[in-house]
N, CA, C and O of each residue as an XYZ file, in Angstrom:
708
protein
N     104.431    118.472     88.444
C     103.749    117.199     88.464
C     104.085    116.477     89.754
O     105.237    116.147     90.036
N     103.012    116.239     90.540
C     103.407    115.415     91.833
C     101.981    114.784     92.287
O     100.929    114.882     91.655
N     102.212    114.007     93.720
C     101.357    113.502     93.996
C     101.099    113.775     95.250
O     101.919    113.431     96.102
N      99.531    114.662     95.738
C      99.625    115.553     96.677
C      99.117    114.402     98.127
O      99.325    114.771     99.283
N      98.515    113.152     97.846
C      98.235    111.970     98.942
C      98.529    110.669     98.171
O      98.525    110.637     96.941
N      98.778    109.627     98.924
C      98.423    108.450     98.547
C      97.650    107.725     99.192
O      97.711    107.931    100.404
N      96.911    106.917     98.862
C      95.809    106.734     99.872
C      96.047    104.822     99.455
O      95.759    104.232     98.414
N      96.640    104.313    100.679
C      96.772    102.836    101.093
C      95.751    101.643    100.790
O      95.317    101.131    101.822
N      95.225    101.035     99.480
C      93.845     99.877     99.909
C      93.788     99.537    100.906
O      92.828     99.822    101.622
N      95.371     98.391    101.541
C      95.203     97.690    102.656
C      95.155     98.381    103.655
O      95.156     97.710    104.687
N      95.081    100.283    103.905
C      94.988    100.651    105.249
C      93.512    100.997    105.443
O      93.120    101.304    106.569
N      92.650    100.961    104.373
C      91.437    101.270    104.035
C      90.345    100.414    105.124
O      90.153     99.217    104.907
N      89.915    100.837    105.848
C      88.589     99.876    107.015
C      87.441     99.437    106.095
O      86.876    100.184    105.297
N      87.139     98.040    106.314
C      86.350     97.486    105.642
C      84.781     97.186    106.450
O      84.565     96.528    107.467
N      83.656     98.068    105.415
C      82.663     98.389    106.254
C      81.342     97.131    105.836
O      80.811     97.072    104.727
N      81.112     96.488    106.656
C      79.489     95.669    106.068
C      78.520     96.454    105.989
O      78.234     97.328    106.808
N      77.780     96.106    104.686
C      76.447     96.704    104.503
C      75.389     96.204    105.414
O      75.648     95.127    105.950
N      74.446     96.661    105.655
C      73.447     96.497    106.216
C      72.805     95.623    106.217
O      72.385     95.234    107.307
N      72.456     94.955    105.073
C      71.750     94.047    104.221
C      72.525     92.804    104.506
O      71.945     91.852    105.028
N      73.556     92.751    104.260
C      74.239     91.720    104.349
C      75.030     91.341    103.320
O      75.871     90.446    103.404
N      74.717     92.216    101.998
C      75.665     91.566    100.460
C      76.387     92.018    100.498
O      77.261     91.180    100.278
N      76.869     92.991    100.654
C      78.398     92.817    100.853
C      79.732     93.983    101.845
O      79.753     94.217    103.054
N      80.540     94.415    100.916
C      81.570     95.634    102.094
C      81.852     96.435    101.251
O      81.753     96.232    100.041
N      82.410     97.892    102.006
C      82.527     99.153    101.223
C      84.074     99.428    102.109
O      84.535     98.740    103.020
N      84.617    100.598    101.517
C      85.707    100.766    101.882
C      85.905    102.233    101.165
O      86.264    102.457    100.009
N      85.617    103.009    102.034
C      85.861    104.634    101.471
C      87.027    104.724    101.280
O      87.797    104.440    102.198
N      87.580    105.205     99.859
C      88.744    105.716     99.766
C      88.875    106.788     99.775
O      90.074    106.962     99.992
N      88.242    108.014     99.642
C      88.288    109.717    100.142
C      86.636    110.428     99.986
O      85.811    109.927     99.223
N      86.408    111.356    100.629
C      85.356    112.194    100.745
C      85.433    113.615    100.842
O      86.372    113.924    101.576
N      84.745    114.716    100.341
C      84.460    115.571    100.608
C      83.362    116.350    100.832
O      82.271    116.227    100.275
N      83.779    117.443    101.952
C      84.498    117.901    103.064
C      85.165    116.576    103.361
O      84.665    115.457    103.245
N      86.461    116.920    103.789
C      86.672    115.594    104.990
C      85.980    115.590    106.121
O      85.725    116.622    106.742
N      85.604    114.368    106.497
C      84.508    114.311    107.683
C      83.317    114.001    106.915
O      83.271    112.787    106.715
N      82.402    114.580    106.441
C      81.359    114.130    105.258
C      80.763    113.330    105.777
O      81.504    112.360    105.936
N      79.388    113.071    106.327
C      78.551    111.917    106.480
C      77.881    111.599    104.734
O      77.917    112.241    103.684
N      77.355    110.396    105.110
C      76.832    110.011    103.389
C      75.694    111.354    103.202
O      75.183    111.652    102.123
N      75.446    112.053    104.485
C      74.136    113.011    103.983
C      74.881    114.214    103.344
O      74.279    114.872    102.494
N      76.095    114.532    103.679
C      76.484    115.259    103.221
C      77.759    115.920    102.339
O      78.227    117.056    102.414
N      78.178    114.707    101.411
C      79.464    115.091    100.982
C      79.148    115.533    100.141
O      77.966    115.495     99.798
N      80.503    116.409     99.154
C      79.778    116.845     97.816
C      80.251    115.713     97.021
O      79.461    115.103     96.301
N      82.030    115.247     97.136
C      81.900    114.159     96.293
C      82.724    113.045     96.879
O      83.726    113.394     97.503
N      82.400    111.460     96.753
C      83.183    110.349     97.629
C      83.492    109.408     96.123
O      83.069    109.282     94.975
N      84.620    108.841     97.132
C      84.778    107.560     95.926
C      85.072    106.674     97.137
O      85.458    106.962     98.270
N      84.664    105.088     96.344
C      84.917    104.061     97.129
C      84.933    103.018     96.612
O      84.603    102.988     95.426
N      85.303    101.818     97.257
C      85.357    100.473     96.611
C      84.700     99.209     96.917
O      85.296     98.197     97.286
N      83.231     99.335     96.715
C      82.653     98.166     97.538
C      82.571     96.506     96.892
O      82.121     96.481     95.746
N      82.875     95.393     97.371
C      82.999     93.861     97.187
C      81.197     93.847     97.140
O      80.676     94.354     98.134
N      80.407     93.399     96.248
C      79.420     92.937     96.237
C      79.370     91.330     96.459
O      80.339     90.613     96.211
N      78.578     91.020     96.775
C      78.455     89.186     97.418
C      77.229     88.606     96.645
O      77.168     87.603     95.934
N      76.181     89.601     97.016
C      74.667     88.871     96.656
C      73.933     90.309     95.966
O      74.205     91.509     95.976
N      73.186     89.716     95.558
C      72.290     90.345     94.634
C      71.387     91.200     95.301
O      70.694     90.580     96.107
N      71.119     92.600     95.234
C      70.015     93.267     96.101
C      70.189     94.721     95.803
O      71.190     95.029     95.156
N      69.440     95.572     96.144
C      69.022     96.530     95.891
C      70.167     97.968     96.565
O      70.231     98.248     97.762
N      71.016     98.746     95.376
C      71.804     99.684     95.832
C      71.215    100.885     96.548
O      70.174    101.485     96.279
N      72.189    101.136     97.618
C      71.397    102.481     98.531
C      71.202    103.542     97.219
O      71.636    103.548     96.067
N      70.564    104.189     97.788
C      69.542    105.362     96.763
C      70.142    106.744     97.940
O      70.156    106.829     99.168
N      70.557    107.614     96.895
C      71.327    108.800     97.148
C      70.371    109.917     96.361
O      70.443    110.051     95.140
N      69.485    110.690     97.176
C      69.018    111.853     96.277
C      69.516    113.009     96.493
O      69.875    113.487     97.569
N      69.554    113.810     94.670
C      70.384    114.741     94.457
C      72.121    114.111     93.824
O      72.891    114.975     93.406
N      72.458    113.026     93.818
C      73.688    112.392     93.473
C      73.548    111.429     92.278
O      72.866    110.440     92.009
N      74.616    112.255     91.615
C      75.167    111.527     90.406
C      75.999    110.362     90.716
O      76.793    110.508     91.646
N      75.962    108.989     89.983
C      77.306    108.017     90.342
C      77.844    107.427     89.240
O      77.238    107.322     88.174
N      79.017    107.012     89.450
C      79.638    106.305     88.282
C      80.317    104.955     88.649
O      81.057    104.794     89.619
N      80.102    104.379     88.100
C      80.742    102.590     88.712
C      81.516    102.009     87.250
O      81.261    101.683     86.090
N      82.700    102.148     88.277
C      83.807    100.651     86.947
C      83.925     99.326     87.762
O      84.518     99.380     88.840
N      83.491     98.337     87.403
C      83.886     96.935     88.013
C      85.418     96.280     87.866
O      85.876     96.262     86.724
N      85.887     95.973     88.484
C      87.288     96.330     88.624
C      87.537     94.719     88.533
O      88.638     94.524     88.018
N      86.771     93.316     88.915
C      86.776     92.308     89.363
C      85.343     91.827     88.996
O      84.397     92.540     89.333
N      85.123     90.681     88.337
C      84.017     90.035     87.956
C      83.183     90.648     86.985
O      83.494     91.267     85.968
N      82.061     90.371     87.470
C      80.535     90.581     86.175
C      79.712     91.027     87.028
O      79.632     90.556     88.163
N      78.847     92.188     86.514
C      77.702     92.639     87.654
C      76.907     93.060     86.787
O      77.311     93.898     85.980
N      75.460     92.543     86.733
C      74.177     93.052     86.452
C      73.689     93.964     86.780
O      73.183     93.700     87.871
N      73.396     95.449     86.393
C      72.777     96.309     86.763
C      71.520     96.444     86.166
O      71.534     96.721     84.967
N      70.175     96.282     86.848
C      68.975     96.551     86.546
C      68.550     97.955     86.784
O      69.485     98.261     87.524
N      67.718     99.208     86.693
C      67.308     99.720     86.784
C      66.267    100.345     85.429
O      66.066     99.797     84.346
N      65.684    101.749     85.965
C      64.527    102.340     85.357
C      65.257    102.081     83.675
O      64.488    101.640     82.821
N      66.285    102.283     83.390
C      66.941    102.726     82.085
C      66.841    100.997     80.686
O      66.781    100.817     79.470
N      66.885    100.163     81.978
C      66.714     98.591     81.611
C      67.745     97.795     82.483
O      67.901     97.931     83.697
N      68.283     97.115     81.822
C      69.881     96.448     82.328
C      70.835     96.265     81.696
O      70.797     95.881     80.527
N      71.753     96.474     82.261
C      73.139     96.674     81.618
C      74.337     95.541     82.219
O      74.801     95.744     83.341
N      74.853     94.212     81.314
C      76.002     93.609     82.407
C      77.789     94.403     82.349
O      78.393     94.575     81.291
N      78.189     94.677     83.352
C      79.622     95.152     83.430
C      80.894     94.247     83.608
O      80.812     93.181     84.218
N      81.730     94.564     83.219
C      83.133     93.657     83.563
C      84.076     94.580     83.453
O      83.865     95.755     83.153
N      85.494     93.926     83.768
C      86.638     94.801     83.874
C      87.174     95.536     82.398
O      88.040     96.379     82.167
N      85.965     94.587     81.305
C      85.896     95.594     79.662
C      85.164     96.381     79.570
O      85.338     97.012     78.527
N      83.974     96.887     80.426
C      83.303     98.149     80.362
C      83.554     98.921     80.752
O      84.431     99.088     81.600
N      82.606     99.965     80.084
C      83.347    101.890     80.368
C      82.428    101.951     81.405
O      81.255    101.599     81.531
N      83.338    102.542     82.189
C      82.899    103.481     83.550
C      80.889    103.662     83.151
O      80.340    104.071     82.128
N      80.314    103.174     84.411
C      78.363    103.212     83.937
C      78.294    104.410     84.934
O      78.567    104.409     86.135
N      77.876    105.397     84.170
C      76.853    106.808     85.160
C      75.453    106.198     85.188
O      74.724    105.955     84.226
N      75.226    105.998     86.514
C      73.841    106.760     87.242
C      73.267    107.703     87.735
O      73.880    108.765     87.846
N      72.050    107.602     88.131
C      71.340    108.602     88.562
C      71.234    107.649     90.306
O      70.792    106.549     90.638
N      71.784    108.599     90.918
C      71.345    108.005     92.762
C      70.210    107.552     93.213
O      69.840    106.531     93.793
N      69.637    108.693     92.760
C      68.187    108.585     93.453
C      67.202    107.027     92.993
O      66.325    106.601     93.744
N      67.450    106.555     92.067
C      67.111    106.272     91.189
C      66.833    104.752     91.320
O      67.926    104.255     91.049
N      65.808    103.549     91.636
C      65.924    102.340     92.012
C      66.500    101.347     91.463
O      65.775    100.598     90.808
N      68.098    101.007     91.565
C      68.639    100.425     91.005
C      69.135     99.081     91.545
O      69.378     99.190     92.747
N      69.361     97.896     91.090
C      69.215     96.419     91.890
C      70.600     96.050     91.187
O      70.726     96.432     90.024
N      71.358     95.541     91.611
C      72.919     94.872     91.558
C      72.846     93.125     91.492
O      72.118     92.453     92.223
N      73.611     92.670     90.629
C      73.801     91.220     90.948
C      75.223     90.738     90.177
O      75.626     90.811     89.016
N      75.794     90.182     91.503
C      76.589     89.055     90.635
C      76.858     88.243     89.945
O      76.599     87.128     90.398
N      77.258     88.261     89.055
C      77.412     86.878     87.939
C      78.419     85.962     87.817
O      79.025     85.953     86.745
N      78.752     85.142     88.724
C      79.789     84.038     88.366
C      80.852     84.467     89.560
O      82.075     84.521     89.429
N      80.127     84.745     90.700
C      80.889     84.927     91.988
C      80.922     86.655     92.679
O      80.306     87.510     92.044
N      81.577     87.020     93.825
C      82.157     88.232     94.059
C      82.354     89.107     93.107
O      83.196     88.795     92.265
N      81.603     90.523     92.952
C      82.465     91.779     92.450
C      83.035     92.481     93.286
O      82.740     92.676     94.465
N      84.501     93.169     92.214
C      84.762     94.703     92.889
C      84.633     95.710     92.077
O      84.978     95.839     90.902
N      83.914     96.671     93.065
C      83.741     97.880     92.092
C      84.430     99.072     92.460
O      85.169     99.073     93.445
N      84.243    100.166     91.705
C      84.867    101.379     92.598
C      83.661    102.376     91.901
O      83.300    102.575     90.741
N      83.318    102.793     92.983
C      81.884    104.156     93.108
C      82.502    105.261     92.951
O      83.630    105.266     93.444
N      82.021    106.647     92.202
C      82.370    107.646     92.506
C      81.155    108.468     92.742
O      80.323    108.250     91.861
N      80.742    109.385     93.674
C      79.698    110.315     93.491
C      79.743    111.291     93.776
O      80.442    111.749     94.679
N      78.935    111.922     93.007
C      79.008    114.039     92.699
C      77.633    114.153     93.501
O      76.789    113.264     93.608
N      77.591    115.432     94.038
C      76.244    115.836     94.076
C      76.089    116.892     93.136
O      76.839    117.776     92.724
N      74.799    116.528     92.887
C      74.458    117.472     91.989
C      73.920    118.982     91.911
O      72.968    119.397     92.572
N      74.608    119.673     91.084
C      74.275    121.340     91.111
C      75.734    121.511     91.642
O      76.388    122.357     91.032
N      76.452    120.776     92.810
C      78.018    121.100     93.341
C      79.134    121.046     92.552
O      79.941    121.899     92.182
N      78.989    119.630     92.332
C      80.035    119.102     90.959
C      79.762    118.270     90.308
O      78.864    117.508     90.667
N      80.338    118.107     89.253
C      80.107    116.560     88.303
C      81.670    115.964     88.432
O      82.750    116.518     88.634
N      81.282    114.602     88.223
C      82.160    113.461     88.112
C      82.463    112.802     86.747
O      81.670    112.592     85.829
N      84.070    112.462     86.826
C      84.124    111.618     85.443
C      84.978    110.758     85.690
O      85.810    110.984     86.568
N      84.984    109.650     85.033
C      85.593    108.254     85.439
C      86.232    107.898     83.791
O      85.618    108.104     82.744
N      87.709    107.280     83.931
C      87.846    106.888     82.437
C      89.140    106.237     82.826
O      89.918    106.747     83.633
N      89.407    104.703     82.018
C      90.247    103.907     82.354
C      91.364    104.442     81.338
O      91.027    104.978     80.282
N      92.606    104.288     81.671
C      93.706    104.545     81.439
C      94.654    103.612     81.035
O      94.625    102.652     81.804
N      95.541    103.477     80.091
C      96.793    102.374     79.851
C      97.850    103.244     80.641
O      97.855    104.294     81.284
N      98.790    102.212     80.239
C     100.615    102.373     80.582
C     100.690    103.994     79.630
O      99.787    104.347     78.871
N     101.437    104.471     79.785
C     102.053    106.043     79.435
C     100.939    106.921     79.362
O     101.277    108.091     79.186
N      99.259    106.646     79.473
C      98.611    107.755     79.240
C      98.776    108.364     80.238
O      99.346    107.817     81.182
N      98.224    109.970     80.344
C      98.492    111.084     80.851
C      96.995    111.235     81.791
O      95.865    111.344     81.316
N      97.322    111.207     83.060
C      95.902    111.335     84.180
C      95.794    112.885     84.384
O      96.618    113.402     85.137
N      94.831    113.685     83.768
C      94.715    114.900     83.914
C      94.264    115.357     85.065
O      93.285    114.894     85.651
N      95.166    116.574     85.564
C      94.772    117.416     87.065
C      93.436    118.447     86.585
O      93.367    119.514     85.974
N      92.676    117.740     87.059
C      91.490    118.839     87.031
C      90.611    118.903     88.462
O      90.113    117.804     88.708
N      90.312    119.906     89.439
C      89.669    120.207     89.897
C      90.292    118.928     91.129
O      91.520    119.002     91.166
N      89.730    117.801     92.120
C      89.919    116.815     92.907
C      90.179    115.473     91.339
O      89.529    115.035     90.389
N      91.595    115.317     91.983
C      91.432    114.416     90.734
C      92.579    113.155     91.231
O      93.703    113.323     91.704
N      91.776    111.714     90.905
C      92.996    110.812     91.551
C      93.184    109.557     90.306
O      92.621    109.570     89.211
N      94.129    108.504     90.814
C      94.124    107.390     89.823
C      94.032    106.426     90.885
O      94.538    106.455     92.007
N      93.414    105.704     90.423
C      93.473    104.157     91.061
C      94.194    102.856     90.100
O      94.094    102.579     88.905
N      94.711    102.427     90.875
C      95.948    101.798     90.356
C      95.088    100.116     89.726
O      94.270     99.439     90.350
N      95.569     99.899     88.547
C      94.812     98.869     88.681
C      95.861     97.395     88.556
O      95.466     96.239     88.406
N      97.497     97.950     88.691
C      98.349     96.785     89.242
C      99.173     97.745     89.928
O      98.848     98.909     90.165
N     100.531     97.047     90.311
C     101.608     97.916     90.932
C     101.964     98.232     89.894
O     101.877     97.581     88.852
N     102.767    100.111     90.183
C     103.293    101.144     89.280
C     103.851    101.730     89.762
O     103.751    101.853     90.983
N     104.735    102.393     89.023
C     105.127    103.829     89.575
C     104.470    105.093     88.644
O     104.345    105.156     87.421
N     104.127    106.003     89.623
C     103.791    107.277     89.142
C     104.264    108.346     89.939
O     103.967    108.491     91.124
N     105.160    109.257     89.143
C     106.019    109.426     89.791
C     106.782    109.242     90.526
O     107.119    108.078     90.306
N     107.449    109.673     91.467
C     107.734    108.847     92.330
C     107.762    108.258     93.673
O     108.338    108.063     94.744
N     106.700    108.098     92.855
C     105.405    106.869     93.898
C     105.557    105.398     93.566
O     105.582    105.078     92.378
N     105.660    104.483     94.505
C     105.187    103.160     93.898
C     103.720    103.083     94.901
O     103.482    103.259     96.096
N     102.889    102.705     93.638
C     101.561    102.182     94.024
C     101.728    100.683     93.851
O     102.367    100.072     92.994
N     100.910    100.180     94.999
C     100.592     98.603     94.896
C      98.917     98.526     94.195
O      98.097     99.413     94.430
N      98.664     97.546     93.483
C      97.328     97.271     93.014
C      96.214     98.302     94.311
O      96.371     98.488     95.518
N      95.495     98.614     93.668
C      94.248     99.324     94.401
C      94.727    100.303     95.444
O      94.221    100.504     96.548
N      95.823    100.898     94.891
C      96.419    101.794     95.922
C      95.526    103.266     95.101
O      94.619    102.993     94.315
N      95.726    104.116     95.254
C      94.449    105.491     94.777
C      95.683    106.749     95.695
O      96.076    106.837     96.858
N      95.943    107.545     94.412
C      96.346    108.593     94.608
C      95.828    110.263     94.459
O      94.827    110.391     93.754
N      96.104    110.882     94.742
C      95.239    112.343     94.713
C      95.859    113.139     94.246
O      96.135    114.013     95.068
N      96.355    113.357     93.036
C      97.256    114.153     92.221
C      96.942    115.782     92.541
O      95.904    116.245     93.012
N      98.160    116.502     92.139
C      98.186    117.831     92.757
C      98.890    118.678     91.165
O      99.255    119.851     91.087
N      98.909    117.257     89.656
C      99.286    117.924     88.796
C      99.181    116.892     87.723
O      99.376    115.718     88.036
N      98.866    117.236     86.375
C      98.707    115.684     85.770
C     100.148    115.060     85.354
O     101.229    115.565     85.049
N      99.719    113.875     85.469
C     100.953    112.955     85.474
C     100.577    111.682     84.762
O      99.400    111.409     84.528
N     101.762    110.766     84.360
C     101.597    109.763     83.091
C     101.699    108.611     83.969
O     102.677    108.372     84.678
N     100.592    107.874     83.888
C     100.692    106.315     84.433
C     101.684    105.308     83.791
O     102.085    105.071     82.651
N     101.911    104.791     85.119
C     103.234    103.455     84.498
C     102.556    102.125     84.368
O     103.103    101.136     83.881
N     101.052    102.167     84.936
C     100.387    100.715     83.959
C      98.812    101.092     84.019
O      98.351    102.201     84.288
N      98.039     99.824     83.684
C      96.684    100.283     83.818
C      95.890    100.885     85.000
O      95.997    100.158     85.987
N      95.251    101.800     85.182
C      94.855    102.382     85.644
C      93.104    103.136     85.576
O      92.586    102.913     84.482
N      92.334    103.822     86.399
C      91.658    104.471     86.715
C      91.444    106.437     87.203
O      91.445    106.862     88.358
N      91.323    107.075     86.241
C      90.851    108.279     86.758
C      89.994    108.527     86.892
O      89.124    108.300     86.051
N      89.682    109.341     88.418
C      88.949    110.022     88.640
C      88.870    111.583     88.851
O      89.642    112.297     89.490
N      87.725    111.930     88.139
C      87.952    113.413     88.573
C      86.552    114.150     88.715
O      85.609    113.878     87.971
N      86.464    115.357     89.992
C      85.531    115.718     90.573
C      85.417    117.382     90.350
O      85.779    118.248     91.147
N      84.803    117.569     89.023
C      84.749    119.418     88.928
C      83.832    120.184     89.650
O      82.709    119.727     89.865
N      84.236    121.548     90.148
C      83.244    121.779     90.502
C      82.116    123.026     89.651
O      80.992    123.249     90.101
């Protein structure tokens, strides 16, 4: 049981969207190197601001936990509102989907598979549960912890190399192929 990276929030570069609503902040990709045309699977953490329309990824599966606030998701399926009490929401990429804030700033954390490569699964975690090593698999911290022996600070994201038991609430991710 160990922890094969740790990957820093605060060393994380904070990117503006295009549009203007809000910032993203890749926390890992594959291949490393990976343009958005071509990874098989990324996770990240973008601050939404304003209300507007999410980039559209075809061929990609996604999954979003809101980590911070309330966010409206509209799309083909209807709408759905999220908070830091909802389960991890799968989408479809391709798929025209519109974002909004409710009652200020979100944070979220994205994960995406492409599809036919791998699938993705997202599932929040307490204190002593067990983050299973399967295939690319990490936790995102959702206060300071230790895991193993690691101390993570809030939104710190590790890349496990074996499963291991979280020391508070938390986020897994994992990318099969």
């Amino acid at each position: 049981m160990s922890i094969a990276r740790i990957i820093r929030a605060a060393a994380l570069p904070e990117v503006a969207w295009k549009n203007g609503g809000g910032t993203t902040r890749e926390i890992a990709a594959y291949p490393p190197g990976a343009s958005m045309e071509d990874f098989v699977w990324r996770i990240s953490m973008a601050r939404v601001e304003a209300a507007g329309a999410f980039s559209r990824f075809a061929g990609i599966d996604r999954v979003l936990a809101v980590l911070e606030g309330r966010l409206r998701l509209c799309g083909p399926a209807g709408a759905v509102e999220l908070d830091g009490d909802s389960a991890p929401f799968p989408f479809d990429g391709e798929a025209p989907v519109t974002g909004a804030p409710l009652a200020g700033a979100v944070l979220d954390l994205n994960a995406m598979a492409r599809r036919g490569q791998c699938a993705v699964h997202m599932e929040w975690l307490a204190a002593g549960d067990a983050a299973v090593c399967e295939g690319a698999s990490f936790v995102l911290a959702l206060e300071p912890q230790r895991l193993g022996d690691a101390q993570l600070d809030r939104l710190d994201c590790a890349l496990l190399s074996g499963t291991m038991i979280v020391g508070g609430p938390a986020l897994a991710i994992r990318f099969r192929a």
